[in-house]
Every structure is written in structure tokens, then in C-alpha cells.
Backbone bond lengths (Angstrom), bond angles and torsions (degrees), N, CA, C in turn:
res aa  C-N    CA-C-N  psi(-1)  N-CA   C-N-CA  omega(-1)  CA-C   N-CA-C  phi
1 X - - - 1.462 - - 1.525 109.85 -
2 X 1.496 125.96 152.08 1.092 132.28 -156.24 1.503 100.58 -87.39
3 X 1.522 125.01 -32.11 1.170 119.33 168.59 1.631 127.02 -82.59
4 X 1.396 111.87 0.64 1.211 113.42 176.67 1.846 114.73 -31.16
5 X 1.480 103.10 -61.03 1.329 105.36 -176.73 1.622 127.83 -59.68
6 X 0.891 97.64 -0.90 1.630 109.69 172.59 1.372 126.52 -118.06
7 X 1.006 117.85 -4.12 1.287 121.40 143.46 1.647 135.96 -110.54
8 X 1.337 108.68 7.10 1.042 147.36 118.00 1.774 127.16 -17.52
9 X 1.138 73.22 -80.84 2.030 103.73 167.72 1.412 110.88 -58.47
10 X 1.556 114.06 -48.95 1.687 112.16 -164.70 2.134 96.60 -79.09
11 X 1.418 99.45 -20.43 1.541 76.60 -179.88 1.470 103.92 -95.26
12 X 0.961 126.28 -2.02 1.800 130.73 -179.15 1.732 91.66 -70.64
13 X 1.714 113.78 -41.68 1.508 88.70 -150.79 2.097 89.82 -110.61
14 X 1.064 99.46 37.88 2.050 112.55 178.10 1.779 84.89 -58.05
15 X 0.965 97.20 137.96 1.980 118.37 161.97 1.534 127.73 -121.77
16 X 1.118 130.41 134.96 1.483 125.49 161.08 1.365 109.42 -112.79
17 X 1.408 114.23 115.56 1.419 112.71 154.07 1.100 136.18 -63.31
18 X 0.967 111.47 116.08 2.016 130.50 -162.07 1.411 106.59 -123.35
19 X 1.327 102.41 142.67 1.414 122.10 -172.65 1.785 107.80 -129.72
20 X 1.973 112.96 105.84 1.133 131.30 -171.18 1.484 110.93 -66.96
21 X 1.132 131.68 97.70 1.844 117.49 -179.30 1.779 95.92 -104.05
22 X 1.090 96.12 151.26 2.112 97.61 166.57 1.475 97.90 -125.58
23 X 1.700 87.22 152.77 1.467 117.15 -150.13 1.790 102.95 -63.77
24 X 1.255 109.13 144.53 1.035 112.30 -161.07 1.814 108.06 -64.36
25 X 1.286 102.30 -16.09 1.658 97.38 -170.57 1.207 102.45 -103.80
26 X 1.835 131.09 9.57 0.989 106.31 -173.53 1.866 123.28 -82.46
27 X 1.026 160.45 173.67 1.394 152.88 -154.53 1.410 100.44 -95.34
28 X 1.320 135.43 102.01 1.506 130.16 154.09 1.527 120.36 -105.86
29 X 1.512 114.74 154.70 1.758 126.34 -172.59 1.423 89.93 -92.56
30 X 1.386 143.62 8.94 1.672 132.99 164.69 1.992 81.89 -170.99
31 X 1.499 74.76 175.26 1.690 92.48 161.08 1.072 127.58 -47.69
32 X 1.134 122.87 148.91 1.717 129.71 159.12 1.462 124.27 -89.38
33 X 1.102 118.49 115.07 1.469 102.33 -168.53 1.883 85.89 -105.84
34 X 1.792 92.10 143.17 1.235 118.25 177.43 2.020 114.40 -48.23
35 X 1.357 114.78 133.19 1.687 110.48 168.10 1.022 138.03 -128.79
36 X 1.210 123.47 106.02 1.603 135.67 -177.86 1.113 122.24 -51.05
37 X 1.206 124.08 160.82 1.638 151.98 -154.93 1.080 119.88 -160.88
38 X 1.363 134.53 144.00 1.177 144.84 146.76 1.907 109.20 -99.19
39 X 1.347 119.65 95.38 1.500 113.17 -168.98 1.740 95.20 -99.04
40 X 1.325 96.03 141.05 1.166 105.97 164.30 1.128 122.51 -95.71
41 X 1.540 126.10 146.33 1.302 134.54 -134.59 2.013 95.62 -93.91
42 X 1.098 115.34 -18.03 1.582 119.98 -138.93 2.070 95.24 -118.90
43 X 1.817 99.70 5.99 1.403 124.84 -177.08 1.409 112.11 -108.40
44 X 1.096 130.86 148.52 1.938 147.19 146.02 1.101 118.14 -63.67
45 X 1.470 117.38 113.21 1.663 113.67 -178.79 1.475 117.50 -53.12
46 X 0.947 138.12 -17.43 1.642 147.96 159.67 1.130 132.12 -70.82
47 X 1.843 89.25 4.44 1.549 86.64 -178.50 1.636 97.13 -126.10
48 X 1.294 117.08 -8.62 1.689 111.91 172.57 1.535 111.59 -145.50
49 X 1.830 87.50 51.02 2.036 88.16 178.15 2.067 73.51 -117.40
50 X 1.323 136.19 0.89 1.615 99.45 165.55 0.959 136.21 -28.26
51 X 1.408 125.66 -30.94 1.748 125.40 -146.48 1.656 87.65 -116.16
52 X 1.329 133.36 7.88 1.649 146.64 -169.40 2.061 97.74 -116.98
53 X 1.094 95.07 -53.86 1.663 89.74 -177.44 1.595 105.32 -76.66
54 X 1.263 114.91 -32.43 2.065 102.86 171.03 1.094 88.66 -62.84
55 X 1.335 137.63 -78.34 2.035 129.22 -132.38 1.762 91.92 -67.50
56 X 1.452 140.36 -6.40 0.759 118.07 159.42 1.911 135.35 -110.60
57 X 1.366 98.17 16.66 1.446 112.26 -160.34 1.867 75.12 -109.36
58 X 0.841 147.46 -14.24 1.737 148.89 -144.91 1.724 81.31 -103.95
59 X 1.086 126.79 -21.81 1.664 106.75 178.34 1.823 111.28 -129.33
60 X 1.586 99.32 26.83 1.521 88.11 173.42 1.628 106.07 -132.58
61 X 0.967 138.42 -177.84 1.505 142.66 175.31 1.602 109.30 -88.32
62 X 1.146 90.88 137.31 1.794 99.24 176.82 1.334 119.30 -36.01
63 X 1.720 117.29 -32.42 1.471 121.63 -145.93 1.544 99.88 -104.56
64 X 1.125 102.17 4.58 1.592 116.74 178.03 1.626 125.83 -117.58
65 X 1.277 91.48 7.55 1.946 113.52 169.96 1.616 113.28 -97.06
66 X 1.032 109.49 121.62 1.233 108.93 168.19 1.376 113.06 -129.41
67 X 1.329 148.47 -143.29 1.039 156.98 -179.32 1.453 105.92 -85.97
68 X 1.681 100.30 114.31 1.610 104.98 174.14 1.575 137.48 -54.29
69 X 1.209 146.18 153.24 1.054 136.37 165.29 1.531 113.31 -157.78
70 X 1.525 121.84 157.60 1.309 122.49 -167.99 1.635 124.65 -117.57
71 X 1.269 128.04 144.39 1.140 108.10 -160.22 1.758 92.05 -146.76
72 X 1.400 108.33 145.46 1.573 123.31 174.21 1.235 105.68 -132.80
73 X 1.537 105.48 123.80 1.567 124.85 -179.37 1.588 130.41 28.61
74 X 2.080 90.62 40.97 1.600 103.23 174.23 1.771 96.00 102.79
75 X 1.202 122.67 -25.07 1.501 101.90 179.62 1.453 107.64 -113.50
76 X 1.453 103.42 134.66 1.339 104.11 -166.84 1.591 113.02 -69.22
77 X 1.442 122.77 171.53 1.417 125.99 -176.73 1.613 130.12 -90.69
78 X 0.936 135.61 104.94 1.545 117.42 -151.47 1.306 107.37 -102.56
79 X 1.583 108.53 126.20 1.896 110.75 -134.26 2.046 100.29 -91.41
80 X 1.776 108.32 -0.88 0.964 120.18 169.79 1.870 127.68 -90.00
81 X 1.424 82.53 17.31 1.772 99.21 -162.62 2.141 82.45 -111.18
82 X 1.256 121.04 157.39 1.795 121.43 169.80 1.241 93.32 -99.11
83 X 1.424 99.65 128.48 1.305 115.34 161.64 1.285 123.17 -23.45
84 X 1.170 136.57 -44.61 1.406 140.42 -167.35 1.595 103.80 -78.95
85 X 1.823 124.19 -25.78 1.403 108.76 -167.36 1.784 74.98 -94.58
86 X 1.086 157.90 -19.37 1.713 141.83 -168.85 1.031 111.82 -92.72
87 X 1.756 128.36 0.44 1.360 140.88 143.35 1.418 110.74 -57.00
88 X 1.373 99.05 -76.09 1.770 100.98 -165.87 1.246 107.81 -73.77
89 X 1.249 135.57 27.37 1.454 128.98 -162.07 1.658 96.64 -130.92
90 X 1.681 106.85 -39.96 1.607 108.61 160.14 1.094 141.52 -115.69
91 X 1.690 110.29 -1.25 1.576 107.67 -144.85 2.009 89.38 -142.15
92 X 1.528 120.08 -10.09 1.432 113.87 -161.82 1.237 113.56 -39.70
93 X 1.724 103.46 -40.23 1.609 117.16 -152.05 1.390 100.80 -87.07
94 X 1.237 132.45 4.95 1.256 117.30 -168.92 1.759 106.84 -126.63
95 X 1.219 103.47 155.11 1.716 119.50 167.95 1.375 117.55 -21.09
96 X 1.644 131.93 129.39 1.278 102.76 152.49 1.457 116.85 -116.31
97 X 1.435 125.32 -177.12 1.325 112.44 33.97 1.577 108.66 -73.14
98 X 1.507 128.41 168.24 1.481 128.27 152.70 1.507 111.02 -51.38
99 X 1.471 106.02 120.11 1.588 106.37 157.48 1.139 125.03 -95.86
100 X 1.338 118.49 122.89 1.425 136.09 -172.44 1.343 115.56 -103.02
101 X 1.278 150.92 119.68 1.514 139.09 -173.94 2.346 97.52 -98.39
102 X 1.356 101.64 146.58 1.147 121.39 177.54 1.738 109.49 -104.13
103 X 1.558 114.35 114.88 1.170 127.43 153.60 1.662 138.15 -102.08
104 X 1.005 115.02 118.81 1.322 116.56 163.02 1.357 122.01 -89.59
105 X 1.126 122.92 4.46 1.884 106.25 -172.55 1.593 104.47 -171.90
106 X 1.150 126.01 107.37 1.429 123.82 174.69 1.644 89.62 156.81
107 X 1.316 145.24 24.42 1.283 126.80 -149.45 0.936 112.78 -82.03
108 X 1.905 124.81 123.69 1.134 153.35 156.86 1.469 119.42 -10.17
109 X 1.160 124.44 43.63 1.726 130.91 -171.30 1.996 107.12 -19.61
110 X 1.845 76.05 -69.99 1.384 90.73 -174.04 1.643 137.36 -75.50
111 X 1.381 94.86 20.84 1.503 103.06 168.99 1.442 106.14 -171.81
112 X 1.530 123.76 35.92 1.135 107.36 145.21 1.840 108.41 -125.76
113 X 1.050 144.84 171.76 1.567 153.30 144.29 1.214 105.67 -74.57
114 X 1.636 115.39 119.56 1.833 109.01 170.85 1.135 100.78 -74.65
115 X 1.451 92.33 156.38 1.559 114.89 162.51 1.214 133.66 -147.50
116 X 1.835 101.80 91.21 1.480 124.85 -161.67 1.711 117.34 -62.88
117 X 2.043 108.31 -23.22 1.498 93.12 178.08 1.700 82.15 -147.18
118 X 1.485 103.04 -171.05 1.774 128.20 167.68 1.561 108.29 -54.86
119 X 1.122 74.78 -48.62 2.168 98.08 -175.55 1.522 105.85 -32.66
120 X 1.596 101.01 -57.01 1.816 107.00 -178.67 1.454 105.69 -71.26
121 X 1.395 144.24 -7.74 1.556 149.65 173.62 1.241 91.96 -67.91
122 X 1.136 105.32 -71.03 1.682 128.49 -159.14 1.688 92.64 -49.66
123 X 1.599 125.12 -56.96 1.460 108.73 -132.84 2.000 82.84 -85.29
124 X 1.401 119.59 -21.42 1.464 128.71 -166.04 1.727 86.12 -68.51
125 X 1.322 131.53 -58.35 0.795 141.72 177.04 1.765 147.01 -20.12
126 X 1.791 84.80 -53.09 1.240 115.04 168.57 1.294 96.24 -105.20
127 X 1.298 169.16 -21.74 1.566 158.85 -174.87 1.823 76.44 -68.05
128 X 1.649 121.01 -53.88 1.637 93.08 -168.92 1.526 122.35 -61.30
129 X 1.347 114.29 -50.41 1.364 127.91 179.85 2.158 102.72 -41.26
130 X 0.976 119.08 -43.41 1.831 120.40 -176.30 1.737 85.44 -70.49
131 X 1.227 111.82 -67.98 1.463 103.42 -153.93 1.722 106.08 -42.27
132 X 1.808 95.14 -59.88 1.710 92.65 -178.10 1.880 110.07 -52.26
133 X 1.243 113.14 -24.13 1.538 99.44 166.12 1.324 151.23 -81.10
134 X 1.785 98.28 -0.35 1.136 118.84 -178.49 1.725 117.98 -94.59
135 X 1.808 87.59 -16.34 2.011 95.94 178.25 1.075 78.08 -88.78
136 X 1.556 156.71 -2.39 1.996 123.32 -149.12 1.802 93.55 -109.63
137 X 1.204 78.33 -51.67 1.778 93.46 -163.04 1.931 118.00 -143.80
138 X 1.722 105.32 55.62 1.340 133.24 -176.34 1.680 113.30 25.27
139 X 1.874 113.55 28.81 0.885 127.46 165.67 1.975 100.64 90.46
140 X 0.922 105.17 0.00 1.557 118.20 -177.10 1.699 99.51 -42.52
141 X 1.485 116.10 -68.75 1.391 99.89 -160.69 1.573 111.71 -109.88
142 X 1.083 118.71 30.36 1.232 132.93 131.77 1.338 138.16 -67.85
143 X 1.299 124.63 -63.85 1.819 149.39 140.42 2.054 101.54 -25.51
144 X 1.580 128.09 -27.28 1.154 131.21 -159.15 1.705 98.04 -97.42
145 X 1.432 100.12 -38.03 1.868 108.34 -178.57 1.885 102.10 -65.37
146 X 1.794 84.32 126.17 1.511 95.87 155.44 1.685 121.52 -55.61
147 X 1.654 123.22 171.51 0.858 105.82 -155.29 1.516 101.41 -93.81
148 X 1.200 109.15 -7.22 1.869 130.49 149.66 1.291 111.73 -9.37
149 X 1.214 103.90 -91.17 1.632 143.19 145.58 1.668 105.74 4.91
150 X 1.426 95.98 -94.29 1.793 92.65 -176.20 1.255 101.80 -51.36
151 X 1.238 129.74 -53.57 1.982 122.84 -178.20 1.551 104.59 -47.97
152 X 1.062 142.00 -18.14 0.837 124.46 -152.59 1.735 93.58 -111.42
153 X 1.257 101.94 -26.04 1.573 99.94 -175.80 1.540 104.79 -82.94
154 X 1.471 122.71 -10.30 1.289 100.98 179.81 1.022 97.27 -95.01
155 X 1.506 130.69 -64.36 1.714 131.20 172.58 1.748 100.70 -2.47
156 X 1.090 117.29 -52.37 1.500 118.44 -159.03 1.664 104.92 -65.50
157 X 1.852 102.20 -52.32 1.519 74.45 161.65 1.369 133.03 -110.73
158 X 1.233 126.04 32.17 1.215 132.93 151.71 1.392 123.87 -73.78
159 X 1.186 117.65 -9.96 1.402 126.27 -175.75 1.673 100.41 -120.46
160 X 1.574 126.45 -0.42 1.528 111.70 -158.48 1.615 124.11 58.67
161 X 0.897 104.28 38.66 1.516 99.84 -169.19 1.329 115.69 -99.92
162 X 1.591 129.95 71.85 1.414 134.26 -167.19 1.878 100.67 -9.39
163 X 1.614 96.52 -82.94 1.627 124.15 -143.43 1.892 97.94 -73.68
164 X 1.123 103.73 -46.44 1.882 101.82 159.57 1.426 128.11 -32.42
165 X 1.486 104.87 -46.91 1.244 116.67 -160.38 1.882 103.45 -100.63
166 X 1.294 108.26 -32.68 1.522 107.78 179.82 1.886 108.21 -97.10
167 X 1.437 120.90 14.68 0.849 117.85 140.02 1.612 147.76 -62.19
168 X 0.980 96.46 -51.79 1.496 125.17 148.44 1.606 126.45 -61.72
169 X 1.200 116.27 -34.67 1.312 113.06 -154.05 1.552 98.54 -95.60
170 X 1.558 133.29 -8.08 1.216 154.72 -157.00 1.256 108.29 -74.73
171 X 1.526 100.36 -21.89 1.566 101.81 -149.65 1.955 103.59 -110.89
172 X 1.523 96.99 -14.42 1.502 129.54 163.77 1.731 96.61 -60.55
173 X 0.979 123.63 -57.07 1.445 140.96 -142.33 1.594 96.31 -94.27
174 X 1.197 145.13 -45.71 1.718 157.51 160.19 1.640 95.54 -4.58
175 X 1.333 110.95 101.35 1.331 125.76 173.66 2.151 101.58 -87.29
176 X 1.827 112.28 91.63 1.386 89.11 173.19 1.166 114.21 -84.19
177 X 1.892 123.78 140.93 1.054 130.23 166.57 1.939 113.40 -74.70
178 X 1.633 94.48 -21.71 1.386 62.30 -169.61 1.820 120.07 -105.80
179 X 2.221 92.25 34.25 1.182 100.73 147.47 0.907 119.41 -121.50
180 X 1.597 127.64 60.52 1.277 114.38 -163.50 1.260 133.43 49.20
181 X 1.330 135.62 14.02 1.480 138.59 -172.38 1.460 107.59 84.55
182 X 1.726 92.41 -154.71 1.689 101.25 175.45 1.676 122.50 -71.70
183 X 0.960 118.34 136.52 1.891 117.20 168.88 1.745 106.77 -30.90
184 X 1.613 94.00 -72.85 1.604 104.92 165.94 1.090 112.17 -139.16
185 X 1.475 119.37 -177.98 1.137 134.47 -166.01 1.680 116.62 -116.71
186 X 1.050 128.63 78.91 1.396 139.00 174.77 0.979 128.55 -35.92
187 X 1.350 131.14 84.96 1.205 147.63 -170.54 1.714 120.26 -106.22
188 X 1.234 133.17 151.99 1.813 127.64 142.68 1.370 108.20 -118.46
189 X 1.485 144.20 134.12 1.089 144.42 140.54 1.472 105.26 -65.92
190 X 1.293 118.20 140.29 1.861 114.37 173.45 1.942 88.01 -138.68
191 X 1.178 87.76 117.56 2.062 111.33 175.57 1.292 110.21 -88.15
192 X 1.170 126.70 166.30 1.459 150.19 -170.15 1.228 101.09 -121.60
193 X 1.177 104.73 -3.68 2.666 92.15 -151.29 1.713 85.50 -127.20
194 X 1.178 127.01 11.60 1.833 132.21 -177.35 1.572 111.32 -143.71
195 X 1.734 98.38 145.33 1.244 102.61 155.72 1.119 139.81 -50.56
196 X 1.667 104.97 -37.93 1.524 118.15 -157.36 1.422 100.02 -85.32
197 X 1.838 112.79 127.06 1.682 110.95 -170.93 1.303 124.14 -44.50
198 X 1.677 110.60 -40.87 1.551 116.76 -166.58 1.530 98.97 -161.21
199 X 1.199 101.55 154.92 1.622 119.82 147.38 1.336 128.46 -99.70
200 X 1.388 108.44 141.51 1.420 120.85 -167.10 1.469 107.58 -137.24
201 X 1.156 147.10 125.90 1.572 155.09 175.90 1.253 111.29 -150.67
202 X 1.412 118.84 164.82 1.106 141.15 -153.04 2.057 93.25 -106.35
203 X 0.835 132.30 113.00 1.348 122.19 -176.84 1.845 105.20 -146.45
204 X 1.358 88.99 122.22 1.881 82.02 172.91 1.710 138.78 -89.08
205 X 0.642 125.48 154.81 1.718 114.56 -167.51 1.507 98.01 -66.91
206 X 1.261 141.14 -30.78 1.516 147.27 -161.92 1.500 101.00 -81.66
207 X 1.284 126.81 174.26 0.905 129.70 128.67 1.331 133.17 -112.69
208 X 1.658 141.07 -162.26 1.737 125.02 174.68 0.959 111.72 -93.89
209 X 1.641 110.65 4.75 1.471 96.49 168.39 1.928 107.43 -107.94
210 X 1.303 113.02 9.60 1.498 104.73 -160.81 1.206 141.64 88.09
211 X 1.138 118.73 4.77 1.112 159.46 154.77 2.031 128.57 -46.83
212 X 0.747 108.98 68.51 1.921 89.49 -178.67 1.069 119.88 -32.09
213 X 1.297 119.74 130.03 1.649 121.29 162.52 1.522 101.68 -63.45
214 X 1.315 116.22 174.31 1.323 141.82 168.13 1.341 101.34 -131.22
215 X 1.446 112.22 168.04 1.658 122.56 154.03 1.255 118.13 -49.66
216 X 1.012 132.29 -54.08 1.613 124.16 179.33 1.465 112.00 -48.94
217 X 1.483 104.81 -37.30 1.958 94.50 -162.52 1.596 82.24 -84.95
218 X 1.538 151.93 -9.43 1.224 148.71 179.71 1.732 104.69 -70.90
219 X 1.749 110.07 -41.13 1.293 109.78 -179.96 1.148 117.88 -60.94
220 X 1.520 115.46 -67.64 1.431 158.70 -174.11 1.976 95.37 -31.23
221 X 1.550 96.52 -46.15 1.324 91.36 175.94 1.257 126.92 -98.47
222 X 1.303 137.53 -30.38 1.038 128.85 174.55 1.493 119.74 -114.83
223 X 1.540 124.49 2.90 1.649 121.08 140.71 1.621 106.90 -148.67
224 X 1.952 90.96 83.32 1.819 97.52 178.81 1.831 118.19 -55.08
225 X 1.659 111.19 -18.84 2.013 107.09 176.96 1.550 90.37 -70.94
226 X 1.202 134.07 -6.79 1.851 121.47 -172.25 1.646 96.79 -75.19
227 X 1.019 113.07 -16.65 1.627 107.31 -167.68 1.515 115.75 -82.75
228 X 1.307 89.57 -11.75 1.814 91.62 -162.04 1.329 94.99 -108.87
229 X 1.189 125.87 128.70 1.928 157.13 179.45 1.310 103.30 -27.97
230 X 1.585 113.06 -50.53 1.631 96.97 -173.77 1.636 119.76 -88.31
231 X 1.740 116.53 19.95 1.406 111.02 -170.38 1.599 82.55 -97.55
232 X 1.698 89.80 170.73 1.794 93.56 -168.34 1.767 75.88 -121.70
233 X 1.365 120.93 136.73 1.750 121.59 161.22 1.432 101.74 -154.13
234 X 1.096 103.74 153.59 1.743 127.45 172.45 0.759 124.59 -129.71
235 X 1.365 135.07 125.47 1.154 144.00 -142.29 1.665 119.44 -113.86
236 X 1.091 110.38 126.44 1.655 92.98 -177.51 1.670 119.32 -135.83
237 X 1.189 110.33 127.02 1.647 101.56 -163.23 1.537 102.86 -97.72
238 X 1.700 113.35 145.07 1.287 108.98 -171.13 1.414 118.22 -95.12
239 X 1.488 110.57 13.88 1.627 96.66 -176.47 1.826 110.50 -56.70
240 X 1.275 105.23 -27.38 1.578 112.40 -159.73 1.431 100.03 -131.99
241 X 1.721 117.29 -11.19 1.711 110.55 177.92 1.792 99.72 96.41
242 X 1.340 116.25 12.35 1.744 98.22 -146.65 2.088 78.95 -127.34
243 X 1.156 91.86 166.80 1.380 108.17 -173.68 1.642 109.23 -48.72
244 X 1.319 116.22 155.58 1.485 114.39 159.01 1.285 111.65 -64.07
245 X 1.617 117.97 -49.18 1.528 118.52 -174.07 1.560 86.64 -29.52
246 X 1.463 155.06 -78.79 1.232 139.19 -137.46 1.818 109.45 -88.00
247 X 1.133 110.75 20.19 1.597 110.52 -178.70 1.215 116.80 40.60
248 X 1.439 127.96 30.05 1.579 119.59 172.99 1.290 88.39 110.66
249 X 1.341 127.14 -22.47 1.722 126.83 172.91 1.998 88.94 79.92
């Protein structure tokens, strides 16, 4: 479709206004004054809270920094989740801006994954991009990209870079007709109303009769309470780790 790329575009450039507070016990040489954001939804908080850990490292002592971490209303933030699914997963229903609390020191062993550089974004990053390429197209045109290619697809979103990143990523996305499309369709549902983090199944875009699936017959089958009005779920597709709301973005 001719508008694909523009709506495309409007979910590439989705924002939440977020509001940075640090934890009330942590040690500062003056106040902390609170710092705003515009986060983009389709990003890793570890990858565009830089300009959040200076405005708050500028009023505390070196010896009292440790390894950052983020936390919303007591549960910490898990910096391998996109911003946009750890919105709707804790924060949809409520006011913004998003309040986010800032930690330096107490770190959450048991429920967060460190993350000492970009490098671990990047490599978590791309382990999703192969996997979703290995249900689409038996890893074929993934395994075919120079190593250009993958640099270039993360650069794109490590930097926000619409046209960088959907250069590359286009070719991820290549619906063949004249194999019938994708094998399957790579999906995570992530729930609010369960223990269990996510769902994951094997589901094909076809049906046996020829038929396209839709999302509903995707729910219907593999989380039929998603259908009904009062369940709360969020959806997250793994070509890129990033919400379904953006269909693979």
C-alpha cells in the first residue's frame, strides 16, 4: 500500500512523556531537580536515558554511583523489554507525564539483567531479529545480509534513524507470494492478569483452507481471555522486540 510508509513513520516517531525523579534515599550534594523526556516507544531505556543519568550524576559524588537502574511504582524496569510494551504493560491507565524513579545503588539482582554496555542491547537485539527470521523465512535472508547490513540496522535504531533502519529492515519484512508468505508469524503476547512472562507459538499466516489469518484468529487461538473487553494484554511482536501496535514497525 502506498501509505504504508507513513504510517510506518507515525509509529517510528510514537513518544511518551516521562518524567525522571531519583530515589528519594539516594545521596545528593543539593537537590535533584526532576528530567523530562520525550521516549520513544519503538527504543530501550539504556539506550536514550544518557542525557537522564548526567542531569543526575551532576549533584551526587562519584562514590555513590553505581550502576543505573529504573523503576515504576516499585517494579523495576527491564531495559530488554521497548519502552512502548513497559508503558502499556504498567503505566497505560494512568496520567502522564510517565513517572519513572532513578536508581543508582540497591540493584535488583533478582529481577533485573545487567547491562554493562550497548554491545549487550545490540547483541539481545539482534538474537531477536535471527530468531523472528528463522520462523519467517528459515533464516534465509538474514544469514544473506552483509555484516554492513546488521550494523546498519541497529545504528538505525540506536540512533532513531527512520530511513537507516527501514532500509534494511524491508527486506526482513518481504512477504513471498510465491511461497506462500511467511512459514510463521513471530509474535509475543506479554499479559498483565498471569505469571507466565509471555506467550510464544508457532502460528502460520495461512490457513487450511487459504484463507489469511487475522489477529483475532491469532488471539482466539493462542490467548482466547485476550478477546474478551475486560482482559488487559500487550502485545509485542518479535521481529524487532517492539509492540504489535506497530506490526513489525
Amino acid at each position: 500500500m502506498t501509505d504504508d510508509k507513513d504510517v510506518l513513520r507515525d509509529v517510528w516517531f510514537g513518544r511518551i512523556p516521562t518524567c525522571f525523579t531519583l530515589y528519594q534515599d539516594e545521596i545528593t550534594e543539593r537537590e535533584a531537580e526532576p528530567y523530562y523526556l520525550l521516549l520513544p516507544r519503538v527504543s530501550y531505556l539504556t539506550l536514550v536515558t544518557d542525557k537522564v543519568k548526567k542531569h543526575f550524576q551532576k549533584v551526587m559524588r562519584q562514590e555513590d554511583i553505581s550502576e543505573i537502574w529504573f523503576e515504576y511504582e516499585g517494579t523495576p524496569l527491564k531495559w530488554h523489554y521497548p519502552i512502548g510494551l513497559l508503558f502499556d504493560l504498567l503505566a497505560s491507565s494512568s496520567a502522564l507525564p510517565w513517572n519513572i524513579t532513578v536508581h543508582f545503588k540497591s540493584f535488583p539482582e533478582k529481577d533485573l539483567l545487567h547491562c554493562p554496555s550497548k554491545d549487550v542491547i545490540e547483541a539481545h537485539f539482534m538474537s531477536c531479529v535471527k530468531e523472528a527470521d528463522a520462523l519467517k523465512h528459515k533464516s534465509q535472508v538474514i544469514n544473506e545480509m552483509q555484516k554492513k547490513d546488521h550494523k546498519q540496522l541497529w545504528m538505525g535504531l540506536q540512533n532513531d534513524r527512520f530511513d537507516q533502519f527501514w532500509a534494511i529492515n524491508r527486506k526482513l519484512m518481504e512477504y513471498p507470494a510465491e511461497e506462500n508468505g511467511f512459514r510463521y508469524i513471530p509474535f509475543r503476547i506479554y499479559q498483565t492478569t498471569t505469571e507466565r512472562p509471555f506467550i510464544q507459538k508457532l502460528f502460520r499466516p495461512v490457513a487450511s483452507d487459504g484463507q489469511l489469518h487475522t489477529l483475532g484468529d491469532l488471539l482466539k487461538e493462542v490467548c482466547p481471555s485476550a478477546v474478551a473487553p475486560e482482559d488487559i494484554f500487550s502485545f509485542s511482536c518479535k521481529e524487532k522486540s517492539f509492540e504489535t501496535e506497530a506490526l513489525n514497525i
